[in-house]
C-alpha positions, 0 to 999 in steps of 0.5 A, spaced: 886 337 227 879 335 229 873 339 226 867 342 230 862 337 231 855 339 230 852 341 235 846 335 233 852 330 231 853 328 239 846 326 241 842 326 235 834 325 235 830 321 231 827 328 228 834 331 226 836 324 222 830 324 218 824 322 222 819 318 219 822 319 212 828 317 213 831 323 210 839 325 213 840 333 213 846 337 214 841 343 219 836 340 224 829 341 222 823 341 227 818 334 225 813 337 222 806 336 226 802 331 225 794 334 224 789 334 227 781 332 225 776 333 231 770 327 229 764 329 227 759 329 232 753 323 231 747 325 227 751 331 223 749 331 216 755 331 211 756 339 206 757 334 201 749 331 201 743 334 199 738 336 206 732 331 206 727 334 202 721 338 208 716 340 203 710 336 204 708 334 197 701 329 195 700 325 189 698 327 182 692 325 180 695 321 174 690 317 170 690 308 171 694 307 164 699 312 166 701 311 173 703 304 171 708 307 167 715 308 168 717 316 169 724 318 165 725 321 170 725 320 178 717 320 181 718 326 186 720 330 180 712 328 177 708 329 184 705 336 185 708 341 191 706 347 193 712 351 190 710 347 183 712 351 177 705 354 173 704 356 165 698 360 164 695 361 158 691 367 154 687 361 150 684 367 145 690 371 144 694 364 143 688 360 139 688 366 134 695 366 133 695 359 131 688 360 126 692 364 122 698 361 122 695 354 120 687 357 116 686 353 111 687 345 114 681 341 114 679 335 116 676 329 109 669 332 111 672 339 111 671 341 119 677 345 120 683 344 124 688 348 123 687 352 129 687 345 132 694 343 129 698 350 132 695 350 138 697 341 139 703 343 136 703 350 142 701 346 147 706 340 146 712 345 146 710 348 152 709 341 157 716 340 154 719 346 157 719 346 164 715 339 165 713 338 171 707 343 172 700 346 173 696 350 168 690 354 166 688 357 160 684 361 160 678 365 155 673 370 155 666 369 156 661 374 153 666 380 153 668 385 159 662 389 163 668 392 167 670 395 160 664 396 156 662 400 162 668 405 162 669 406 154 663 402 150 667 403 144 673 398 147 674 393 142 669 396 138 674 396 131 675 388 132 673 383 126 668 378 127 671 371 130 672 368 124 666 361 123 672 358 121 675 358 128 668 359 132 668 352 130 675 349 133 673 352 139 670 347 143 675 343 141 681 346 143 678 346 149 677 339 149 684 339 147 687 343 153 684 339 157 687 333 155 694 336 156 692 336 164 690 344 163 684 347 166 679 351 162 677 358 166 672 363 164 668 367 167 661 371 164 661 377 164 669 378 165 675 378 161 680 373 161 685 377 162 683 379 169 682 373 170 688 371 169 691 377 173 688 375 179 690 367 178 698 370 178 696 374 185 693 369 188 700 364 186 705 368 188 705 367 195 706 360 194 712 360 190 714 357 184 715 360 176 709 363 174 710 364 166 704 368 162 703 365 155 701 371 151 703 377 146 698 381 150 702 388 151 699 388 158 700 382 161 708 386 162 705 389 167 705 383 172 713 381 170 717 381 177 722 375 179 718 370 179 712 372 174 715 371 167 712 373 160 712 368 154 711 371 147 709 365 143 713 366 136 710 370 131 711 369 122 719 372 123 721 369 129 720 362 131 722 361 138 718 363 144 720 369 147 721 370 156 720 377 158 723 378 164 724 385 168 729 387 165 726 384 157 720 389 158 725 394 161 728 393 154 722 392 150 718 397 152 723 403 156 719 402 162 719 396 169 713 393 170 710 397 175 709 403 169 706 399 164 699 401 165 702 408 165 706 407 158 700 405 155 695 409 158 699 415 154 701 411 148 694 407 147 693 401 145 691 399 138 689 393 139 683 394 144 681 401 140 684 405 146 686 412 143 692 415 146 695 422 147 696 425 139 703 425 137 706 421 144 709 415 142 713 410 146 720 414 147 716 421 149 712 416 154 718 412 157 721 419 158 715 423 162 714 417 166 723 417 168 722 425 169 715 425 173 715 417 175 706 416 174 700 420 171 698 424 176 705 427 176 705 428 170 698 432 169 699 436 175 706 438 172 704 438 164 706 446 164 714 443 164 713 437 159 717 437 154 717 437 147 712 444 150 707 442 145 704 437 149 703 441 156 697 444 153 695 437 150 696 434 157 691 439 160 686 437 156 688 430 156 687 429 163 680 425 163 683 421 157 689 418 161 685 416 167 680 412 162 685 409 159 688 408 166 683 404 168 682 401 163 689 398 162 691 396 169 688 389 170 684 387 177 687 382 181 681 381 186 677 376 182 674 369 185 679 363 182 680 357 183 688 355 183 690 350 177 692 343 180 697 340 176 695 333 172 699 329 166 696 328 160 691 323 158 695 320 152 689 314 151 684 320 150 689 324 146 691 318 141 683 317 141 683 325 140 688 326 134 685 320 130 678 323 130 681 329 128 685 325 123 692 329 125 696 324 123 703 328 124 701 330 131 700 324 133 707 322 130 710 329 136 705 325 141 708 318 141 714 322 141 713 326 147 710 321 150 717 316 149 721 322 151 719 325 157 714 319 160 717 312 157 710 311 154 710 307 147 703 309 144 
């Protein structure tokens, strides 16, 4: 008896007995289909490749030695753009930290240098952290009218300035300026406006703006693109970013209430007296419950703890003046800092004068490492 053909066994296709692949199967299958790609249009540009760059960018200003060189990394990374990442630098807040962490360095005719060995070591760390970019320090200059006008006793329970650091200063300005960092002061005017205003002015242009200092007020300047940098202290020897959410951490408070916090909590520092017995947990709880201070003034009859309505009543022209005086001013001429790199044959020349031999052994380093440049 004859079996039942298939209904493929008679007229067979190439398909059915396997097509391409040569493959015998008992069912009929359909051939897969082949796929089809469309064609890139002329001129696309590929997802796997960069988009050329459309920000215009000039050259920097390198001195004659140095743009003969060849650069560790790519030349476009060296050049200067308007979005180009900015250090701004509290030049006495920094430059005391580094006298007393180094008082008793002294050149062979005993001129002073361990303020001048921190703030090269400082400096050093700081082009090494994020290179390229611009950057000012920043200093005062006859103390601040504004200040002296609103509360004479501001800063009044501050020592003398060592003679010992008076001395260095006119050489770590010299120093700043070989790194390629501007020197800005202004008379009459407090260095922390100053450098408020420089922040104001560089937000619009983009870029990483980072704030060198310990000074409690500059939090106030924080947002997403303006960083805090703590410079180490005794304890801790890394430098410290605060961002929103680290001053958020470090103070119970964004940003925006700093002049707030500090306005009820005072600061020390500055000889600012705050509201008695209101520490830094009562303040950030006020500002979450009432958000600023004339809310808080206009209702003092609910603030808890209950001891304290009466003292806010009787506080109110204390916490304006101190207001004021915390919130920095932003509406100050400056001239934006340009960035530059620095002048290694004068840096050499300077290290040597000021017989600083360990630093000149960072600096033929730093100078191999991120340039390709053998002092």
């Amino acid at each position: 008896m004859r079996a039942a053909s298939s209904p493929c066994s008679e007229a067979r296709t190439p398909e059915c007995a396997g097509g391409a692949r040569g493959l015998e199967s008992s069912s009929c299958r359909p051939a897969r289909p082949r796929r089809i790609f469309a064609k890139a249009p002329a001129g696309a540009v590929s997802r796997k490749r960069p988009l050329p760059r459309q920000t215009p960018i000039c050259r920097t200003n390198f001195p004659p030695k140095i743009a003969e060189k060849k650069f560790a990394r790519p030349p476009d990374l060296w050049e200067y753009r308007p979005e180009m990442d900015c250090f701004l630098i509290d030049g006495f807040n920094l430059g005391f930290r580094c006298f007393y962490a180094m008082p008793d360095l002294s050149r062979s005719d005993g001129f002073p240098t361990g303020a001048l060995h921190a703030f090269f070591q400082s400096l050093l760390r700081l082009s090494a952290m994020d290179a390229p970019h611009a950057g000012a320090v920043f200093f005062d200059k006859g103390g601040s009218a504004r200040h002296r006008e609103i509360f004479p006793e501001y800063k009044a329970n501050r020592e003398e300035t060592p003679e010992s650091f008076k001395r260095q200063l006119p050489a770590i300005r010299d120093l700043c300026g070989l790194f390629g960092y501007e020197t800005v002061s202004q008379e009459g005017v407090e260095a922390d406006d100053l450098l408020a205003s420089t922040v104001e002015k560089l937000k619009p242009l983009g870029g990483t703006i980072t704030v060198v200092s310990a000074d409690k007020d500059f939090a106030q300047l924080v947002c997403p693109r303006v960083r805090q940098l703590l410079p180490p202290n005794s304890r801790d020897k890394n430098w410290t970013p605060l961002d929103p959410i680290g001053v958020k951490s470090k103070f119970g408070v964004p940003p925006a209430q700093i002049p707030a916090f500090l306005a009820i909590v005072g600061d020390s520092a500055d000889n600012i007296p705050g509201i008695p017995g209101a520490g830094p947990k009562t303040a950030a709880k006020w500002l979450k419950d009432y958000g600023d201070i004339d809310a808080i003034i206009r209702r003092h009859d609910w603030l808890k703890p209950e001891k304290f309505r009466a003292v806010i009543r009787e506080s109110e022209a204390l916490l304006r003046r101190n207001l004021e005086l915390v919130t920095l001013k932003t509406d100050f001429e400056v001239e934006l800092p340009s960035q530059k790199a620095p002048d290694f044959p004068e840096l050499v020349k300077f290290l040597e004068e000021m017989e600083m031999k360990k630093s000149l052994v960072n600096l033929r380093k730093f100078a191999k490492d991120f340039y390709k440049i053998d002092l």
